[in-house]
N, C-alpha and C positions, 0 to 999 in steps of 0.2 A: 504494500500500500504506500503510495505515495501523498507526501503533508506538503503542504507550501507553507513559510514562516517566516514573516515581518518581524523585523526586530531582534534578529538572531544574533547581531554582531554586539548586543547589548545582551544584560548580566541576567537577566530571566530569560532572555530568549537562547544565550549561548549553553545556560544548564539548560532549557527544552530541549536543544537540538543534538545534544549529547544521550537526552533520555530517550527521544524517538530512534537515533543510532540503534542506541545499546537495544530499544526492545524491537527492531527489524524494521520499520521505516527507510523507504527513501523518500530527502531532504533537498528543496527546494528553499535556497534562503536570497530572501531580496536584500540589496543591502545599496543604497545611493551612493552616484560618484563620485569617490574622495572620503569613503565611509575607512574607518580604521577596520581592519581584519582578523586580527589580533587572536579573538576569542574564536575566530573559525579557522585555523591554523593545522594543519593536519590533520582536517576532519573530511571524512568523504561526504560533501554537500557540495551539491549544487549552487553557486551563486549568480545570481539573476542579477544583474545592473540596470537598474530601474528604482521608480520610484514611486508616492502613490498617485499621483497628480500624472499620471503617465495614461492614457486614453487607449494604449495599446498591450494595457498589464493584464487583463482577461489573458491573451493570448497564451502569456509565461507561466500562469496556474491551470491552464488546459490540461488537463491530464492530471492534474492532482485530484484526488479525491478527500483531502480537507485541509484544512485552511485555520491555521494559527495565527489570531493577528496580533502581535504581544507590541509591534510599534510605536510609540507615543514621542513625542517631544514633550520636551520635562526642562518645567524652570518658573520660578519662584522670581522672577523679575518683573515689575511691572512693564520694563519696555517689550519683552519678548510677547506681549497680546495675542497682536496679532500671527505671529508663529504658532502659538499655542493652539488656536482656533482654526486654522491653516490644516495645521497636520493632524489634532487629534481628530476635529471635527468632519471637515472636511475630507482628510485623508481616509478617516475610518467608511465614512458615507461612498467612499471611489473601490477601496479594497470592497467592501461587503457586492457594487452594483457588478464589480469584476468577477467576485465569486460568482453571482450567480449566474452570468454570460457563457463562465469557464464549465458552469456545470457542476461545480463543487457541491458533496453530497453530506459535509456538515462544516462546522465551523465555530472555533472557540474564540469569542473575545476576552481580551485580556483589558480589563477595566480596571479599578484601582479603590480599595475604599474609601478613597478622597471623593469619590463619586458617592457616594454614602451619606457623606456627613458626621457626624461627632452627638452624642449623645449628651444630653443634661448633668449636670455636675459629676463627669466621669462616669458615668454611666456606661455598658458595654453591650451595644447594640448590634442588632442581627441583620439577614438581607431586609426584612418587612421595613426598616426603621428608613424613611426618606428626609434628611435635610431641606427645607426649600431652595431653589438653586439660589436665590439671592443671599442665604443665612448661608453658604458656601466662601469660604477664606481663598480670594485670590483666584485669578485666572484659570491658574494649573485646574485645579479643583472644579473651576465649571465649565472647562474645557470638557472633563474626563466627563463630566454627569451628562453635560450633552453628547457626545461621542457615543455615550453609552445608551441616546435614547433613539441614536441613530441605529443601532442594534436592534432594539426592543420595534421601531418601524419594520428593520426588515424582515422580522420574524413575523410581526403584521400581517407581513407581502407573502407568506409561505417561505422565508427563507427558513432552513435547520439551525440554530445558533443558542450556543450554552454563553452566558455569559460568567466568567470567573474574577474576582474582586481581589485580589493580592495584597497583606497589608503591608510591613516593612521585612523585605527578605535579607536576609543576612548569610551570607558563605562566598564560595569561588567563584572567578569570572568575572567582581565588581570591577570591572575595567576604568570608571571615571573618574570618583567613585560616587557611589549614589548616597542622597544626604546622611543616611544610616551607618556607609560603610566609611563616609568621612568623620564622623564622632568616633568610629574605631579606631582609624589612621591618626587622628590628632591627638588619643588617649596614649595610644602606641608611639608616638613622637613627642610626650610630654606636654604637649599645646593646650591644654585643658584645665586651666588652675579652679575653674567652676564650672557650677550647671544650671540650667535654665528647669526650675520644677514644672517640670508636666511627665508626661508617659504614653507611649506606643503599646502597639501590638506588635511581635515579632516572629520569624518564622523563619526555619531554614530554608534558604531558595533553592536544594532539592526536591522538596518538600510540594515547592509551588512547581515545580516543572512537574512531579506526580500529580499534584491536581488539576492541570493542564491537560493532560493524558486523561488522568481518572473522568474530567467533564466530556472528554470526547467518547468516551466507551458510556460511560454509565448516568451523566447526567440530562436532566429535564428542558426539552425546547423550549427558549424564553427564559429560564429560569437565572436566577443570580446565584452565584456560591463564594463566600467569603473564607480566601486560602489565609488561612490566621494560623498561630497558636498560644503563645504568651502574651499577657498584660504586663507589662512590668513601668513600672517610674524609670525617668531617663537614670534616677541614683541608681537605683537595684542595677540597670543593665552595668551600667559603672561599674558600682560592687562586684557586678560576676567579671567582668574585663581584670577587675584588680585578684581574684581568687586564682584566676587563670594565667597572668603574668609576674603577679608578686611588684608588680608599678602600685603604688599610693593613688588609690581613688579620690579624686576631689571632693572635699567636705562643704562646701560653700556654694550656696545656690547663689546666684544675680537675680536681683529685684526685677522684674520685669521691665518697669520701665527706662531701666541702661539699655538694654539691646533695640528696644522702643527707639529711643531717642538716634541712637546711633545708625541705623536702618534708615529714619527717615529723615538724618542728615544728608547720611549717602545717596540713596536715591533721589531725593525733593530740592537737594541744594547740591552738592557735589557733581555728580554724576552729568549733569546738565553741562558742564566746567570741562567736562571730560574726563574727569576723574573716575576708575573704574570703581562701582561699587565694591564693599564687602562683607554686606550683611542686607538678607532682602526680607525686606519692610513684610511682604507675605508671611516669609518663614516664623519672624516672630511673631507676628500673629496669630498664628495657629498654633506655635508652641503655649499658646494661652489657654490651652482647653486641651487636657488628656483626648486623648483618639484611638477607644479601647473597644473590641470587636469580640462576638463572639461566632465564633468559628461550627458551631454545632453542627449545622446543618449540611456541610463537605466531609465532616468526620462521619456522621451518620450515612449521607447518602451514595456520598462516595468512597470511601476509607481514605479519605485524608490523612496521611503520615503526620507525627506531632514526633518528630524529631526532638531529642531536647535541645533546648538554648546553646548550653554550654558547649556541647559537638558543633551548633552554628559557629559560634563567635572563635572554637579552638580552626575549625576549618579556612574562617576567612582571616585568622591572623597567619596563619601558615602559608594561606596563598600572599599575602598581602608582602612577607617576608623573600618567598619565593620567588617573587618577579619586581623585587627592588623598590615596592613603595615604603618601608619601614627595614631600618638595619635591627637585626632580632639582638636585642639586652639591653 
C-alpha cells in the first residue's frame, strides 16, 4: 500500500515516515524547493518537489491510496499572518481537493490541539470541548481550527478523513527545534535560570506517529482524536529534565508580566526598527493559561501508546546530543 505525506521532512512527519517504512508502506513524501532533507536521509521514500499551492499535485498522489497531511506552517509571530492562513488554511483546502481528484481512498489530518482550545482554570478537556475561534490565542491557533474545518467540509463532501489533534510531542527528529524541544535544548545549554508557570500536555512523538497509523486503520470518519498523554507544569517537566541529567532545575518562576512587556516591546516597537524579534507576544500569551488534554478517547478507540515521559525526554536528549545541538555534560 502506498501513503502520500506532507510534512515529512519535519519532526512528526519524519517519525511517520519511518513508522509507515518499518510496518510495509510505500512512501511518497512532498517536500518544497529548498526544503532541508535532513530527517529523510537514507530512507527509501519517494520525494515529490512540489508544493500545496501546486494545481498539478493531484497528479503526484495518483496512485496513493492514502494520504497523511501532517504539513502546517508554524509561528507565533504576528507578522507571519498571513503565511499562517496561506498554508494551513488554504494549503490544507488544495491537499484534501487533490486527494480527492487522485482518488485517495482515506486520509488522516494532522491538526493540532491549538485547534481545540484550553479549558477553564486548567481544566483538561476532550475532543467535544470547542474554544470559540475568537477566545483562540494568536494566529497559529486559528489558522489550525480553521484548516481543520476545512476537513470537517470535506468529509461533508463524502471525502474518508480521521482527523488527529497532536499535543506537544517530545523525542527524535526535532530538526528546528519545535517550541517544546527548545525549553529542552536551552535547559541542556544552561539558558534557563527561570520558568514561566503554566503547563502542557506531552507525548512521545513515536507515540503520535502510532496514532497516525492507528486513525488510519481503526479510526471514525469525521471524527477528532487527541494524540496526548501527560499533564504536567512546565516545573515538573523541568524537574524530570533535572532527575534525568543531574543539571539544577530552575527554582524561580517570572511574573508574567516580564515576558509580557518584553514580547510587546519587541514586536510593537523594535521589530518595526528592524530589529529581529525575540520573544513572541503570542507565545506569552498563551503561556497564560495551562493547555491540559485528555487523551481518553485514542487510548480507548485506538490503542494509543502512553509511552512514559521520561523515555521521551531520555530519547530527544540523546538525539539532540547526537547531531551537535547540545555538547553532553
Amino acid at each position: 500500500m502506498q501513503a502520500f505525506v506532507t510534512g515529512g521532512t519535519g519532526f512528526i512527519g519524519a517519525n511517520l515516515i519511518r513508522l509507515l517504512l518499518q510496518e510495509g508502506y510505500a512512501v511518497k513524501a512532498l517536500a518544497r524547493s529548498g526544503s532541508r532533507l535532513d530527517n529523510l536521509q537514507g530512507l527509501n521514500v519517494e520525494i515529490v518537489k512540489s508544493d500545496l499551492n501546486d494545481p498539478d499535485l493531484w497528479q503526484h498522489i495518483s496512485g496513493c491510496q492514502f494520504l497523511f497531511h501532517a504539513a502546517a506552517h508554524y509561528s507565533l509571530w504576528q507578522t507571519d499572518r498571513e503565511a499562517l492562513y496561506q498554508n494551513n488554511v488554504v494549503g490544507t483546502r488544495n491537499i484534501l481537493a487533490a486527494a480527492q481528484k487522485a482518488g485517495v481512498e482515506r486520509t488522516v489530518y494532522t491538526s493540532s490541539v491549538a485547534a481545540i482550545g484550553v479549558g477553564s482554570d486548567g481544566k483538561a478537556v476532550d475532543e467535544m470541548h470547542q474554544s470559540p475561534v475568537e477566545k483562540l490565542v494568536g494566529h497559529y491557533k486559528k489558522s489550525k481550527y480553521l484548516a481543520e474545518q476545512e476537513a470537517v467540509k470535506a468529509v461533508q463532501t463524502g471525502q474518508d478523513i480521521v482527523i488527529v489533534n497532536p499535543s506537544s510531542p517530545i523525542g527524535s527528529w526535532d530538526i528546528k527545534p519545535t517550541p517544546t524541544g527548545d525549553i529542552i535544548l536551552r535547559f541542556l545549554r544552561r539558558q534557563m535560570p527561570a520558568y514561566i508557570d503554566t503547563g502542557l500536555n506531552f507525548i512521545h512523538v513515536q507515540d503520535v506517529a502510532w496514532g497516525h497509523l492507528l486513525a488510519l486503520q481503526k479510526g471514525k470518519t469525521g471524527d477528532r482524536y487527541i494524540l496526548g498523554n501527560q499533564n504536567l507544569t512546565l516545573k515538573q517537566l523541568l524537574d524530570q529534565l533535572a532527575q534525568l541529567t543531574g543539571q539544577p532545575a530552575p527554582q524561580r518562576a517570572i511574573p508574567a508580566w516580564i515576558p509580557l512587556t518584553v514580547a510587546w516591546i519587541d514586536e510593537q516597537l523594535l521589530a518595526p526598527l528592524g530589529k529581529a524579534p525575540s520573544v513572541p507576544l503570542d507565545g506569552v500569551r498563551m503561556a497564560q493559561q495551562p493547555m491540559y488534554y485528555n487523551p481518553a478517547k485514542a487510548v480507548r478507540e485506538l490503542g494509543l501508546p502512553q509511552t512514559p515521559l521520561s523515555t521521551a525526554l531520555h530519547d530527544s536528549i540523546e538525539w539532540f546530543v547526537k547531531y551537535g545541538y547540545v555538547t553532553k555534560g
